[in-house]
N, C-alpha and C positions, 0 to 999 in steps of 0.2 A: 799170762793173758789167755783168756776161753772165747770161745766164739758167742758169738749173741745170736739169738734164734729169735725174731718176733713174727708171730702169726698176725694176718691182718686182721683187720673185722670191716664192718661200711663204713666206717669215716678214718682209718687208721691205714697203714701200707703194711705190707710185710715186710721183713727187712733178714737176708743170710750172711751175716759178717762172720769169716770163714778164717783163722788166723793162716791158713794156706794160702791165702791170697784172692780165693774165690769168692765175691763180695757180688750179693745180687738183692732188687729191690724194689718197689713198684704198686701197683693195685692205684687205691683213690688215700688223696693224703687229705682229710681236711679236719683234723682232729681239734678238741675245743681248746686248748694250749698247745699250738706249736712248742712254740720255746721250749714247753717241758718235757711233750714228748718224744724232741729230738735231743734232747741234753744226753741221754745213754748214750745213742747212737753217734754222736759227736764225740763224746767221752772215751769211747771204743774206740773211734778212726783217729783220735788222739796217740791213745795208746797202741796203736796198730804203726803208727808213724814211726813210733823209735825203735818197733822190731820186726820192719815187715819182711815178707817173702819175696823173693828175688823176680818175684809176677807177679804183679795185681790186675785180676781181671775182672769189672764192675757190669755185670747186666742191670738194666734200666725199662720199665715195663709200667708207666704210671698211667693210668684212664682217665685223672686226674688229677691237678694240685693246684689247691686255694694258694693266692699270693703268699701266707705267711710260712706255709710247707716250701713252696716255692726257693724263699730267701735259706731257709734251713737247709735245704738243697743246694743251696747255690754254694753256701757255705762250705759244705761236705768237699766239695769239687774245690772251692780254694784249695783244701787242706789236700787234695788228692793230685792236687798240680803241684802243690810245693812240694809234698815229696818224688813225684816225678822227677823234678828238677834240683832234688837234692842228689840224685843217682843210685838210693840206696834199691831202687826197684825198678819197672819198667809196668807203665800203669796205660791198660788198653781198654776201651769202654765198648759196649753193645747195646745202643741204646736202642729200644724199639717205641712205635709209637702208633697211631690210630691215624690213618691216611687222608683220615677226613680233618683230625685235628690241627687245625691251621695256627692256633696258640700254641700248641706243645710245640709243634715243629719252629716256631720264635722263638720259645723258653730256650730251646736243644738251642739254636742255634746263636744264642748267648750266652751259656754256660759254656758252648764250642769256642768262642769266641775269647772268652774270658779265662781260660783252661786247656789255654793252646798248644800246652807240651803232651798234651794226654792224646793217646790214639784214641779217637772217636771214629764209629761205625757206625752208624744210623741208615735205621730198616724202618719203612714205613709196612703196617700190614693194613690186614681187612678188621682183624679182631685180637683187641690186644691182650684178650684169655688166653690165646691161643701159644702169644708169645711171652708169656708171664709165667716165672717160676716160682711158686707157691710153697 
């Protein structure tokens, strides 16, 4: 298994799947097929399930995400509880967000919700360039 590196661009996210366990991701997700351009990214945390690091630890940094990035996301997070709650790792999240944004901070807080074994951290900021790792 190799790590996956995607650089963002304005309608895409960047994404650092790290096989050490360091898994970071974020920017504006609204790209013209979801579905297809999370199938890697799915694909990867599939394959990252049956051999992961003994820590998984996910930074979260989005300015943006259209409903269907959204559900792709939502997704990610099933698969990031299940193996939580399989014990092969211990999965703790850092999600940050825009203080103003009153939808992201719903979205977190039903992904929270729904992905309850996961250590979630959420930091609201002023500017989420600031807390985004590129």
């Amino acid at each position: 298994m190799e790590n996956l590196i995607l650089h963002g661009s304005e309608k895409t996210p960047h994404f650092n799947l790290l096989t050490n366990g360091d898994i970071s991701f974020g920017g504006v997700s609204m790209p013209e097929d979801a579905a297809d351009f999370y199938f890697k990214i799915l694909d990867w945390v599939s394959d990252y399930y049956r051999d992961p690091s003994k820590e998984t630890f996910i930074t979260v940094s989005f300015r943006y995400l259209n409903s269907a990035s959204s559900s792709m996301i939502f997704k990610m997070f099933q698969c990031f509880d299940r193996l939580q709650k399989s014990g092969k790792t211990k999965v703790k999240c850092a999600w940050y967000y825009e203080e103003s944004d009153k939808g992201m901070k719903d979205y977190i807080s039903r992904v929270m919700e729904y992905a309850e074994s996961i250590d979630f951290k959420v930091y609201p900021t002023d500017n989420i360039l600031d807390a985004q790792a590129s």
